[in-house]
C-alpha positions as a printed Julia matrix, in Angstrom:
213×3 Matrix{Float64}:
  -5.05   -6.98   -1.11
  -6.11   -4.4     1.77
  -4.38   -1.63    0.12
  -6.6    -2.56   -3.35
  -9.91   -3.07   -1.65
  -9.76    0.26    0.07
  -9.01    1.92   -3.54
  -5.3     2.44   -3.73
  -5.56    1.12   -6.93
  -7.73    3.83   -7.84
  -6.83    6.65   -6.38
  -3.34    6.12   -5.87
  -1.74    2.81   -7.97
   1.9     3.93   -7.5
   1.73    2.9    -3.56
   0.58   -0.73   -4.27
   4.25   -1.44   -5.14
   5.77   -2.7    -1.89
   8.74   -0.91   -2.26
   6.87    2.89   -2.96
   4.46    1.99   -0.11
   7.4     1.33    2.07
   9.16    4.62    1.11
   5.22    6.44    1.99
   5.68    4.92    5.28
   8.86    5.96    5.69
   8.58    9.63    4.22
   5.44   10.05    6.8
   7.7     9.12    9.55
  10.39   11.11    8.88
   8.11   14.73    8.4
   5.97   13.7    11.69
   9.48   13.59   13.39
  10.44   16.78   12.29
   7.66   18.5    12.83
   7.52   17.03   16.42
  11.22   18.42   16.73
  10.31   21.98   16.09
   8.3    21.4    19.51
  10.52   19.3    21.45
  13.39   17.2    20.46
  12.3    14.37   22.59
   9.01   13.79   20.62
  11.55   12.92   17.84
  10.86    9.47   18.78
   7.08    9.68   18.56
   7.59    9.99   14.88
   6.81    6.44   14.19
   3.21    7.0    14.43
   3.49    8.92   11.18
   3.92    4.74    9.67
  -0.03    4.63   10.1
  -1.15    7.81    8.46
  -1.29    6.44    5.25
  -3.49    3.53    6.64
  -5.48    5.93    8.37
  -5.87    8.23    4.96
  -6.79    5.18    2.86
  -9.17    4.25    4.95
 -11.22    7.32    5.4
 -10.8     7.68    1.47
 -12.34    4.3     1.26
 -15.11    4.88    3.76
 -15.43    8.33    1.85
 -15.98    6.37   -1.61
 -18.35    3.61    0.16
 -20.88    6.21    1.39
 -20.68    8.14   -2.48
 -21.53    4.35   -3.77
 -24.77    3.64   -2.01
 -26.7     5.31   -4.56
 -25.15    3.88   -7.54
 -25.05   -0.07   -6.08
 -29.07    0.76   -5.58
 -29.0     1.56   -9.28
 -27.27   -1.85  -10.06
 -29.08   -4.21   -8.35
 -32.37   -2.45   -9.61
 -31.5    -2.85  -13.38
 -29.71   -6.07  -12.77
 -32.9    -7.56  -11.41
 -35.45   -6.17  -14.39
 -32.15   -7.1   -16.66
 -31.98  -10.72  -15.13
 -35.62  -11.5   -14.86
 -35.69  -10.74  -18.65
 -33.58  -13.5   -19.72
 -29.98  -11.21  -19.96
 -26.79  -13.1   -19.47
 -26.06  -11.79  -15.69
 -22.5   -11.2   -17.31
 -23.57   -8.68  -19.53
 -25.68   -7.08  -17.66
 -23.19   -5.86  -14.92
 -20.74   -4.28  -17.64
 -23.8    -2.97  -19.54
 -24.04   -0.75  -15.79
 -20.94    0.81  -16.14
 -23.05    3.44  -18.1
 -25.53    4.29  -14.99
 -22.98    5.05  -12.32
 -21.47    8.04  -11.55
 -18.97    7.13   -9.23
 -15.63    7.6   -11.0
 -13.86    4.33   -8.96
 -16.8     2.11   -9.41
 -17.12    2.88  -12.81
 -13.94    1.84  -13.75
 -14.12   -1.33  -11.81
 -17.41   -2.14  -13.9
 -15.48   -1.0   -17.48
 -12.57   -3.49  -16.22
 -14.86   -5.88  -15.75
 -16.11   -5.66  -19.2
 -12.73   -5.86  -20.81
 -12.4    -9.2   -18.87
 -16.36  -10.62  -19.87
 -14.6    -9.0   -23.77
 -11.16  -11.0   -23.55
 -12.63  -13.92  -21.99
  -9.45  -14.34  -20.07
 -11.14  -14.78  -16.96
 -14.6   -17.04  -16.41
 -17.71  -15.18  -14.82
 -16.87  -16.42  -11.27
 -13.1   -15.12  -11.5
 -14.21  -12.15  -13.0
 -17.12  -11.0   -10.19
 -14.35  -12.0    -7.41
 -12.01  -10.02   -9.03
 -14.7    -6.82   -9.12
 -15.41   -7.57   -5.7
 -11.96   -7.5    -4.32
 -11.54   -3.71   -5.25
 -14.26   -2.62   -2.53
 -14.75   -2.83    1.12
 -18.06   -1.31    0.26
 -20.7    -4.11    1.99
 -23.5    -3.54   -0.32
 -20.62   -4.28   -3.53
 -19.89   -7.27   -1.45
 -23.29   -8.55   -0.83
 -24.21   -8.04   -4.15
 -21.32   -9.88   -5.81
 -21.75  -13.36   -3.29
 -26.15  -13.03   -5.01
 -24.95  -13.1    -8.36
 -22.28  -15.64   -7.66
 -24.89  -18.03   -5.79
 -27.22  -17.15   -8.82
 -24.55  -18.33  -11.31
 -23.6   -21.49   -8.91
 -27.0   -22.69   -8.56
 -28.57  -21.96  -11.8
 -31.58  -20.16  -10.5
 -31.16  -16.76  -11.76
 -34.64  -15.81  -11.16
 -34.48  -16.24   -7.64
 -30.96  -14.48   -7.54
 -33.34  -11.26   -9.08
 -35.69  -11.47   -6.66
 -32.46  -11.46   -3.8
 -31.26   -8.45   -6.09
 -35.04   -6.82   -5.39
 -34.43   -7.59   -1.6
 -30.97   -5.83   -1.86
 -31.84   -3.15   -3.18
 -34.29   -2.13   -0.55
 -32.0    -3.07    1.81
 -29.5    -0.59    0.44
 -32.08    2.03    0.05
 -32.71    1.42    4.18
 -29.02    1.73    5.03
 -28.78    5.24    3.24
 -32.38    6.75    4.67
 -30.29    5.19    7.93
 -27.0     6.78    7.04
 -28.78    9.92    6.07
 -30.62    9.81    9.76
 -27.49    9.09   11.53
 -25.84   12.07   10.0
 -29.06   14.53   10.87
 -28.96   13.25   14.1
 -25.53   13.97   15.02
 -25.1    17.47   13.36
 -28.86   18.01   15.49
 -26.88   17.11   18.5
 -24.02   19.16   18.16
 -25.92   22.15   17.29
 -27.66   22.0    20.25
 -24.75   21.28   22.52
 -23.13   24.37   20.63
 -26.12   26.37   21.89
 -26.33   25.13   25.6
 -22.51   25.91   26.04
 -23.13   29.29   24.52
 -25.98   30.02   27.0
 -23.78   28.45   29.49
 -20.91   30.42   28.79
 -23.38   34.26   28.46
 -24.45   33.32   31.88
 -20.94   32.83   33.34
 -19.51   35.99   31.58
 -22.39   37.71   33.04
 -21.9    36.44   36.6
 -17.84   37.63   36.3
 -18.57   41.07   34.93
 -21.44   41.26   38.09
 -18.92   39.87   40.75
 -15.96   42.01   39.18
 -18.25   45.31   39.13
 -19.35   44.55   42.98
 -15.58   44.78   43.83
């Protein structure tokens, strides 16, 4: 279920078999040993670690996808809440946004989801916990638990106006995301600097001290 939420399914369906994911595992731990043994022969034994790589490479491909979705979830909860306030089954009107997203993985998600709503072999709640369990992505989450309290309750109109709500909220985590990013590639350009000016003054005080002797 980890494995699917951070997009294996996705990007990389092969590896949800236990068996192949086991054999990943196992693969990455036998080329970190080698590798390690062109060093040293006693690293061999630190080739273990090489079990979490492919942990650690679905989850930056995950947290990868999740920042590439933030514009297209805005999208969704925007036309979902004109869509919803205008009378649309709220079934329909998430597979009709399958054709507003860019986002190869969430677009697929939303075109399975529409072969479920299509084959009826799933009922609305299934089907929106089913789309939801394909994403770590908290603004997918958040917006799947307001249509499912929409659907629960029976006030539909209200679950728009939530949709509304979400949909600035997403817009402030991406101006936020945006900042954070600025902020930090600020930071290290100016710490780039002062250890540049840092490192003209040394090489300035060695060449004086060496030309004094």
């Amino acid at each position: 279920m980890k494995l699917r939420a951070e997009g294996v399914e996705f990007h990389h369906p092969s590896f949800l078999k236990p068996h192949m994911y086991i054999l990943l595992c196992l693969g990455m731990v036998v080329i970190v040993a080698l590798s390690l043994s062109l060093i040293s022969v006693y690293l061999c034994p630190f080739g273990i670690l090489g079990a979490f790589l492919p942990d650690w490479y679905f989850g930056k491909t995950d947290k990868s996808d999740n920042n590439k979705m933030i514009q297209d979830v805005m999208t969704i909860s925007s036309a979902l809440s004109i869509q919803v306030t205008g009378g649309e089954y709220v079934g329909i009107a998430l597979a009709e946004c399958r054709d507003i997203v860019y986002t190869p993985r969430l677009k697929k998600a939303l075109e399975e989801f529409d072969i479920h709503l299509k084959c009826n072999d799933l009922t609305i709640t299934e089907n929106i916990d089913d789309f939801s369990e394909k994403f770590t992505s908290e603004e997918i989450l958040a917006l799947c638990t307001v249509l499912k309290q929409g659907l629960e309750t029976g006030r539909m109109i209200e679950c728009s106006r939530d949709l509304s709500k979400q949909c600035l909220t997403n817009r402030d985590s991406a101006f936020s995301a945006k900042k954070g990013h600025l902020d930090r590639t600020s930071t290290i350009a100016m710490l780039i600097l002062f250890a540049d000016g840092i490192g003209f003054v040394f090489w300035r005080f060695i060449v004086s001290l060496t030309s004094q002797l």
